[in-house]
KOLTI-723683 format. One record per atom (N, C-alpha, C): residue number from 1; residue in one letter; atom name; x negated, y, z. Coordinates in pm, whole numbers, plus 50000, padded with zeros to 5 digits. Layout:
BEGIN
<site seq="NUM" type="a" atom="CA" xx="X" yy="Y" zz="Z"/>
...
// end
This chain:
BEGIN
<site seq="1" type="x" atom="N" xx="48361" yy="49237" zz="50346"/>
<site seq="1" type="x" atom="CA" xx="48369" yy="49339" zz="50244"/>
<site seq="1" type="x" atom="C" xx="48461" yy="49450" zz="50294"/>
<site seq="2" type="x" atom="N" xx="48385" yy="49587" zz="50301"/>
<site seq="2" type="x" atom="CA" xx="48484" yy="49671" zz="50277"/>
<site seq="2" type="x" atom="C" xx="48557" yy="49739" zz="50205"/>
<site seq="3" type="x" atom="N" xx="48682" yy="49757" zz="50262"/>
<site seq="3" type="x" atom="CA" xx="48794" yy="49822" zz="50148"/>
<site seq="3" type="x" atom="C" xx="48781" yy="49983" zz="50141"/>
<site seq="4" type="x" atom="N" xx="48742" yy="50026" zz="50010"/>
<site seq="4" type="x" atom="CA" xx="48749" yy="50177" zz="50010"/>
<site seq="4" type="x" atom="C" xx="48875" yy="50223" zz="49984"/>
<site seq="5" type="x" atom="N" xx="48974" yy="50251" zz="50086"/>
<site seq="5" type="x" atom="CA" xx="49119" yy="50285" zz="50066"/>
<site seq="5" type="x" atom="C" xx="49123" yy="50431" zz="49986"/>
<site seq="6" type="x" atom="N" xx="49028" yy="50457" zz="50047"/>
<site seq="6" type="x" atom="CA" xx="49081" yy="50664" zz="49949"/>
<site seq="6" type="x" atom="C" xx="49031" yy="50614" zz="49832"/>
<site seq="7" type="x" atom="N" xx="48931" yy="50550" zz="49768"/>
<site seq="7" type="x" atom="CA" xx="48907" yy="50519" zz="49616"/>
<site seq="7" type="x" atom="C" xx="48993" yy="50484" zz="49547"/>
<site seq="8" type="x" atom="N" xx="49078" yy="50371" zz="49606"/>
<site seq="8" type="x" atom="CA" xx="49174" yy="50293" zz="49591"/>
<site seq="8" type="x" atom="C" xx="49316" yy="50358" zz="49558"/>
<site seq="9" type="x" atom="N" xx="49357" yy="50494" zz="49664"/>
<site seq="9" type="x" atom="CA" xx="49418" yy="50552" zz="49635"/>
<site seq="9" type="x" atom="C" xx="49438" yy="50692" zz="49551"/>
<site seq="10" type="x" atom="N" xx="49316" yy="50678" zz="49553"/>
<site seq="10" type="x" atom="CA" xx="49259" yy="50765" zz="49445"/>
<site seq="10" type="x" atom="C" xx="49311" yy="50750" zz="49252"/>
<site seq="11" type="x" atom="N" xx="49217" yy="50609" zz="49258"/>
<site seq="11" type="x" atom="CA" xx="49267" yy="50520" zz="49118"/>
<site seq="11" type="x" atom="C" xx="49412" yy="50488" zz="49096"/>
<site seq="12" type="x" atom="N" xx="49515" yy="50476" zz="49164"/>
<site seq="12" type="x" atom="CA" xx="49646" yy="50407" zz="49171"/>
<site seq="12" type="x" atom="C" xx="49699" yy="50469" zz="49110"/>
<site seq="13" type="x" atom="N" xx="49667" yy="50565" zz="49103"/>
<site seq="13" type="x" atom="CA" xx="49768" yy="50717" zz="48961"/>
<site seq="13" type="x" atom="C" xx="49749" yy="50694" zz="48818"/>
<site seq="14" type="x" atom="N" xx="49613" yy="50622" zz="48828"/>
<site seq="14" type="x" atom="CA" xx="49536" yy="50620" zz="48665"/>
<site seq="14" type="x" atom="C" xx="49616" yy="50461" zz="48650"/>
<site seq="15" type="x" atom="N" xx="49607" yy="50395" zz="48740"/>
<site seq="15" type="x" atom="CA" xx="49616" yy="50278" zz="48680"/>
<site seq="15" type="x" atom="C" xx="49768" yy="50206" zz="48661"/>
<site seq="16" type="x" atom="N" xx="49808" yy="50109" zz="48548"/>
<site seq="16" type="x" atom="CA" xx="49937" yy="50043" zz="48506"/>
<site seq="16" type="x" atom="C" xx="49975" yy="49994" zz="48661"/>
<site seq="17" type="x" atom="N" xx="50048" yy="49991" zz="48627"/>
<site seq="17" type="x" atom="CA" xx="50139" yy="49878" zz="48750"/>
<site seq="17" type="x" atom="C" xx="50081" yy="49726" zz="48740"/>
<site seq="18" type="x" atom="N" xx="50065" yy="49641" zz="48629"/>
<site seq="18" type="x" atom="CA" xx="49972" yy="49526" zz="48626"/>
<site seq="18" type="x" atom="C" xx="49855" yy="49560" zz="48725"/>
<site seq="19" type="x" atom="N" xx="49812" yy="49649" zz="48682"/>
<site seq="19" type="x" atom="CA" xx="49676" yy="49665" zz="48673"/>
<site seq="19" type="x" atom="C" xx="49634" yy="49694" zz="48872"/>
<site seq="20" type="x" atom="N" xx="49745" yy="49782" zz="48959"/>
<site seq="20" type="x" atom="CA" xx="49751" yy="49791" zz="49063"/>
<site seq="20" type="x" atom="C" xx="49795" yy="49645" zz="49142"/>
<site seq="21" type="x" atom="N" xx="49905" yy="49538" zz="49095"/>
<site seq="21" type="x" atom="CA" xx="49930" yy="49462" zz="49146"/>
<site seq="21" type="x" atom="C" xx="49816" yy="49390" zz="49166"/>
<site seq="22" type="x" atom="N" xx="49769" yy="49388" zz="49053"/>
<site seq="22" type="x" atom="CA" xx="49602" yy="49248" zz="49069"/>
<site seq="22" type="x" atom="C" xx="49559" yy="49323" zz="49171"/>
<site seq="23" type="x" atom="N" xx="49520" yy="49437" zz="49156"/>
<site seq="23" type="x" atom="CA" xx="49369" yy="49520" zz="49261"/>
<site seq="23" type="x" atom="C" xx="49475" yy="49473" zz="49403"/>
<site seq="24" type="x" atom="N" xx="49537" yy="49486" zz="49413"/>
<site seq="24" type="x" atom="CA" xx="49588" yy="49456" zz="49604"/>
<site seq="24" type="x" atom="C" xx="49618" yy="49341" zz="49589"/>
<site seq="25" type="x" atom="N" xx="49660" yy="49254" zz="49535"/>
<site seq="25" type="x" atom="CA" xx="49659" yy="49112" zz="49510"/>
<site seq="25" type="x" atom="C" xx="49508" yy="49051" zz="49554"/>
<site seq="26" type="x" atom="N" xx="49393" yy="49094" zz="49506"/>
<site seq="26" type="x" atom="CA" xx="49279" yy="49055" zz="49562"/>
<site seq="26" type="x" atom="C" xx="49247" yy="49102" zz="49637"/>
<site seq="27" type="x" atom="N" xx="49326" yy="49214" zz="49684"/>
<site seq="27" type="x" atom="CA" xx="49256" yy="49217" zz="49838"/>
<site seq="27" type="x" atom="C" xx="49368" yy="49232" zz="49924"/>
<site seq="28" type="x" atom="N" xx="49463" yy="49193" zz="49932"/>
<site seq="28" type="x" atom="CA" xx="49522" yy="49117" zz="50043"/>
<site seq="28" type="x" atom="C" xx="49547" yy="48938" zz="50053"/>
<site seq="29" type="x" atom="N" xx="49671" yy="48938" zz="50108"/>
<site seq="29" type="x" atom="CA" xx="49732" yy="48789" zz="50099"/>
<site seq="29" type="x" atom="C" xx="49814" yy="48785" zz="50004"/>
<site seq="30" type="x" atom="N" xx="49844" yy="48891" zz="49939"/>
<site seq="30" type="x" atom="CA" xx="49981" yy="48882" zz="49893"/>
<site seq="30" type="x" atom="C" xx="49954" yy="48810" zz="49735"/>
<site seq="31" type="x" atom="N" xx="50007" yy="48821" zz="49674"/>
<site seq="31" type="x" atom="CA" xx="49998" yy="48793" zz="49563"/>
<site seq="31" type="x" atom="C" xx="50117" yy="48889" zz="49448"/>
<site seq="32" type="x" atom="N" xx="50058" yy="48870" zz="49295"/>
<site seq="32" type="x" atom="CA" xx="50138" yy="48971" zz="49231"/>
<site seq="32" type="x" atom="C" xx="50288" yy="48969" zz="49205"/>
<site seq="33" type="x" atom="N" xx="50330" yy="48880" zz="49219"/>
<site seq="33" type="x" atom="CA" xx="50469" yy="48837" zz="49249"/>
<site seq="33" type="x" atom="C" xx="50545" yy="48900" zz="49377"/>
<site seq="34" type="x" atom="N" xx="50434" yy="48914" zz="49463"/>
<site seq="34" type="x" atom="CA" xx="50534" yy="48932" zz="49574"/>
<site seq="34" type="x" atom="C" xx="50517" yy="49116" zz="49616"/>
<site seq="35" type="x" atom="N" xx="50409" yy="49187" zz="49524"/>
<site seq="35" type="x" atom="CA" xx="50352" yy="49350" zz="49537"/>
<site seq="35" type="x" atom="C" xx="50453" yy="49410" zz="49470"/>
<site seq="36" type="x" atom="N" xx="50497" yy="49388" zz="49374"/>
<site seq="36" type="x" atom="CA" xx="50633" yy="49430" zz="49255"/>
<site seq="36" type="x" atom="C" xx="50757" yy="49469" zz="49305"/>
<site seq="37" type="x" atom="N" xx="50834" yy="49338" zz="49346"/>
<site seq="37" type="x" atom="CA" xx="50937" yy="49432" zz="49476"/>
<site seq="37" type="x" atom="C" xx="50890" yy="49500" zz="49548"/>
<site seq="38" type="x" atom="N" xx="50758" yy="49449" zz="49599"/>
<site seq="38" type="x" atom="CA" xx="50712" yy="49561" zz="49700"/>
<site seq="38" type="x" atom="C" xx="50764" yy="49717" zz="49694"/>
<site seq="39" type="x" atom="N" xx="50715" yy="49755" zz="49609"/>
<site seq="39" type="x" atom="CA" xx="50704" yy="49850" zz="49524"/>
<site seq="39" type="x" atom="C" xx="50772" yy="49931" zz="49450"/>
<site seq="40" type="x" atom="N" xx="50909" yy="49817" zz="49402"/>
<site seq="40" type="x" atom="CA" xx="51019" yy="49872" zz="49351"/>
<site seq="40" type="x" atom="C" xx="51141" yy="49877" zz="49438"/>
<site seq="41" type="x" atom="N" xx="51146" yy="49774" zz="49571"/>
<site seq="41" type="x" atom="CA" xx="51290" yy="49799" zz="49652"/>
<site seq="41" type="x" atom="C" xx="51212" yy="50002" zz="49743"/>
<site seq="42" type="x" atom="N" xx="51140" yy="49998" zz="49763"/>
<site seq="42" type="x" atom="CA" xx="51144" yy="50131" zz="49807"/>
<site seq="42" type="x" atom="C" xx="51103" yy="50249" zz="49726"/>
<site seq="43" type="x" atom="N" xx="51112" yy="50201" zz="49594"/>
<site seq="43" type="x" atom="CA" xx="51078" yy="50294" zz="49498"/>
<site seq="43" type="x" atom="C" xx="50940" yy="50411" zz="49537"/>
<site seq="44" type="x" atom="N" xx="50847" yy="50313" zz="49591"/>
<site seq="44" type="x" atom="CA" xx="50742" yy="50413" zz="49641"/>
<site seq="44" type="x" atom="C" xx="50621" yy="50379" zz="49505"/>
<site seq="45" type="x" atom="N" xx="50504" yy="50503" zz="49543"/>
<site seq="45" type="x" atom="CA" xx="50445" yy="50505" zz="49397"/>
<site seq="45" type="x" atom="C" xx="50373" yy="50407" zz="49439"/>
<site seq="46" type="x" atom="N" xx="50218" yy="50387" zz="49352"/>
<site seq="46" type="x" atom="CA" xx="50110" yy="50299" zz="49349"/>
<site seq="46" type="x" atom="C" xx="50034" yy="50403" zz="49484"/>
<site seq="47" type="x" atom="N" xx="50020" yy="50522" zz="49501"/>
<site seq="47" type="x" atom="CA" xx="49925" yy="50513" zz="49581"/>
<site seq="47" type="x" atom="C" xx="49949" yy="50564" zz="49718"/>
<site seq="48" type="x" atom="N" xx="50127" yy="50577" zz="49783"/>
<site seq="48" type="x" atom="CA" xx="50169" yy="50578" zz="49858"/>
<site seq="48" type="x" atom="C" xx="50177" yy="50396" zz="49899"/>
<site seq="49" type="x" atom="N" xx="50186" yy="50320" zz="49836"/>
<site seq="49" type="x" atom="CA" xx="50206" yy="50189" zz="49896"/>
<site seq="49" type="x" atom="C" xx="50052" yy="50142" zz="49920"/>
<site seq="50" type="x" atom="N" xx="49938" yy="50233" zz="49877"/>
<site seq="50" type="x" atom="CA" xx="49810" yy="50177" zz="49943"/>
<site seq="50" type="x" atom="C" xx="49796" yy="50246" zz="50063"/>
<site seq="51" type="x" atom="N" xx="49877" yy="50386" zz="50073"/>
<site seq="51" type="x" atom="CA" xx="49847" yy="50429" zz="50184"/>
<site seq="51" type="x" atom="C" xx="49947" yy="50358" zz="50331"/>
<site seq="52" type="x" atom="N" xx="50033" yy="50329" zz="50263"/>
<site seq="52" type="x" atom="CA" xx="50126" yy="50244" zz="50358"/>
<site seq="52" type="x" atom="C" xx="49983" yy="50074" zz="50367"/>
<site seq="53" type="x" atom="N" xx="49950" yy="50010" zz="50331"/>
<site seq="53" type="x" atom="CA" xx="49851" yy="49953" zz="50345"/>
<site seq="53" type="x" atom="C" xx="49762" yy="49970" zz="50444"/>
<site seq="54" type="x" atom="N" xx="49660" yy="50122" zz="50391"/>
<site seq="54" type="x" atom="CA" xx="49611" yy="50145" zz="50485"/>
<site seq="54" type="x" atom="C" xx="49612" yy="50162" zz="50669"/>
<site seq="55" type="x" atom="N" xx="49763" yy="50218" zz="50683"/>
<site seq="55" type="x" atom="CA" xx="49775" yy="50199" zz="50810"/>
<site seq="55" type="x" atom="C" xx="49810" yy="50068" zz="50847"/>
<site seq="56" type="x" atom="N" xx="49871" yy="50038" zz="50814"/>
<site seq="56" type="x" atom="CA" xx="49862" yy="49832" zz="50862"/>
<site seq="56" type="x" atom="C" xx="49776" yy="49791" zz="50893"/>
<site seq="57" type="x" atom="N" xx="49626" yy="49839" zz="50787"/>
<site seq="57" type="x" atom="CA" xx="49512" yy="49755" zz="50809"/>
<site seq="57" type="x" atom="C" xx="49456" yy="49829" zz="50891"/>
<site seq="58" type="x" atom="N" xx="49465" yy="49950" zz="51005"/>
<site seq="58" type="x" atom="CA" xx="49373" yy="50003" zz="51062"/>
<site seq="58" type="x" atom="C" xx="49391" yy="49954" zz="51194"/>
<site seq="59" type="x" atom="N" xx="49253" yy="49862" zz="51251"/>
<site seq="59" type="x" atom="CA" xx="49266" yy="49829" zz="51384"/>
<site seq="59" type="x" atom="C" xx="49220" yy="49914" zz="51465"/>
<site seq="60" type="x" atom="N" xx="49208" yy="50032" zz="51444"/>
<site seq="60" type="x" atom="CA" xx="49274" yy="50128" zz="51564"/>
<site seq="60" type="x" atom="C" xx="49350" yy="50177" zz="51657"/>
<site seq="61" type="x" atom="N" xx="49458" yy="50189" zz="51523"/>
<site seq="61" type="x" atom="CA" xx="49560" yy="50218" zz="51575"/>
<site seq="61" type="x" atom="C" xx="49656" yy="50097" zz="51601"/>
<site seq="62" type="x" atom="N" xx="49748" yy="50115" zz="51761"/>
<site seq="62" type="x" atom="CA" xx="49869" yy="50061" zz="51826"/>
<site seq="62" type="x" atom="C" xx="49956" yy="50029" zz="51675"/>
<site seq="63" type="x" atom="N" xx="50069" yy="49973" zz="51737"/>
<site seq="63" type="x" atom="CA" xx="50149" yy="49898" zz="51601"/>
<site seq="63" type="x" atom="C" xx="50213" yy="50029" zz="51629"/>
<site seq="64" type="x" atom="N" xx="50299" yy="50083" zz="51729"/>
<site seq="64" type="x" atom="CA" xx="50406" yy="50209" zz="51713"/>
<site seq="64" type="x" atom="C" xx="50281" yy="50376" zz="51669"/>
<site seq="65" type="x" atom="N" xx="50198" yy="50362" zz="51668"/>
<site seq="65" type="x" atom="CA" xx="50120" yy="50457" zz="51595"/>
<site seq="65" type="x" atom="C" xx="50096" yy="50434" zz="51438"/>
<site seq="66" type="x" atom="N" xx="50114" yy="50291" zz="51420"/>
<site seq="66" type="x" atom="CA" xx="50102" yy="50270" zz="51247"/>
<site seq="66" type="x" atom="C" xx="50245" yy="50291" zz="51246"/>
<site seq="67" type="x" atom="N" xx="50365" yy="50248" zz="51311"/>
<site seq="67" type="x" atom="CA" xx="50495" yy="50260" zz="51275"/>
<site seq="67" type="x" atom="C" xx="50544" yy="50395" zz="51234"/>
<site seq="68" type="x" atom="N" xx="50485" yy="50503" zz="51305"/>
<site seq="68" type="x" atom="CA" xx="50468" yy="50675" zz="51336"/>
<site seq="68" type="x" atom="C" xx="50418" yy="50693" zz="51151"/>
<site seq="69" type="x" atom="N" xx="50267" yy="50708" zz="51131"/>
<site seq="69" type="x" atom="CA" xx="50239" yy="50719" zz="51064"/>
<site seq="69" type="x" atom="C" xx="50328" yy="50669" zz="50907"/>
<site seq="70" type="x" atom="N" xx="50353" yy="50544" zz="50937"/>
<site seq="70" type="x" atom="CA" xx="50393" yy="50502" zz="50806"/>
<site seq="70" type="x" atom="C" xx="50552" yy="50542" zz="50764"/>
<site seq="71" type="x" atom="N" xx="50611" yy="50580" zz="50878"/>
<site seq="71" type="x" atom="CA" xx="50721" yy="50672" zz="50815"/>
<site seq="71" type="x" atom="C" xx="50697" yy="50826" zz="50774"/>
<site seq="72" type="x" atom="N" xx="50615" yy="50860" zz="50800"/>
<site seq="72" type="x" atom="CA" xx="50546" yy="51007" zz="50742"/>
<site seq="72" type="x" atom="C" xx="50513" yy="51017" zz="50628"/>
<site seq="73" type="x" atom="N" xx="50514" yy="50872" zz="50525"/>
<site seq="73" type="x" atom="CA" xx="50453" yy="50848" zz="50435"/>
<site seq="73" type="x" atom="C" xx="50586" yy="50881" zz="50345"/>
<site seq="74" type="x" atom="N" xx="50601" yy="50930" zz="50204"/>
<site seq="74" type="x" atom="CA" xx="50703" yy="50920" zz="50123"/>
<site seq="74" type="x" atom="C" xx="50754" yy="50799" zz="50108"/>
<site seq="75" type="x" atom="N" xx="50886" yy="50756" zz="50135"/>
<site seq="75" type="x" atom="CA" xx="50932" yy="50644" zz="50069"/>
<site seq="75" type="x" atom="C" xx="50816" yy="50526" zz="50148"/>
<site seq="76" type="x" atom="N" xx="50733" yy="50527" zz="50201"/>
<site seq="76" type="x" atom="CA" xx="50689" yy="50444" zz="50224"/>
<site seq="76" type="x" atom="C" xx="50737" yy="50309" zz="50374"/>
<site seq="77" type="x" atom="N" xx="50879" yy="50379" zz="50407"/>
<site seq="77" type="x" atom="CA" xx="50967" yy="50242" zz="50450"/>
<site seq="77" type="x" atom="C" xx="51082" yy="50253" zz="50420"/>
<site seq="78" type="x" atom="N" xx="51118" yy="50320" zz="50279"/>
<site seq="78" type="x" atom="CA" xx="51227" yy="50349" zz="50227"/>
<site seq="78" type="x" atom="C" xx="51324" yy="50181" zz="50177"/>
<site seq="79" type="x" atom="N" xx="51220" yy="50088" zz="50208"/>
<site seq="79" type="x" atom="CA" xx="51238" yy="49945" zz="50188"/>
<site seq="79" type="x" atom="C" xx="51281" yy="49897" zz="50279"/>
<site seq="80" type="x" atom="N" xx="51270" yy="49897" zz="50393"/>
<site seq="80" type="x" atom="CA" xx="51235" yy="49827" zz="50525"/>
<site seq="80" type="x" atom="C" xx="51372" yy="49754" zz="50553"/>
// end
């Protein structure tokens, strides 16, 4: 199955925080327990943390090209 990430990040504005934890909850490993800190130690939004997602999941790119990218992202290793 593919993941439509721009849809995904598209919707993340409209949708609750419940409502985002389930949607990446089923489609990763993670589970909703563990997306929440996610989310709140770097105080990043719902659809900056799919875009931080997205580069993780792109097997394209080298790990120091997702590392590149994902600090470009707001807040999105404001956790790390």
């Amino acid at each position: 199955m593919d993941i439509d990430w721009d849809a995904l990040a598209n919707n993340a504005g409209e949708q609750t925080d419940q409502q985002f934890h389930e949607e990446i909850a089923k489609l990763t490993s993670m589970n909703t327990t563990d997306i929440e800190p996610f989310n709140l130690a770097g105080n990043i939004s719902n659809a900056n943390a799919v875009k931080v997602l997205q580069e993780i999941n792109d097997a394209t790119k080298s790990n120091n090209e997702k590392a590149t990218a994902i600090t470009n992202i707001d807040n999105g290793v404001g956790f790390w």
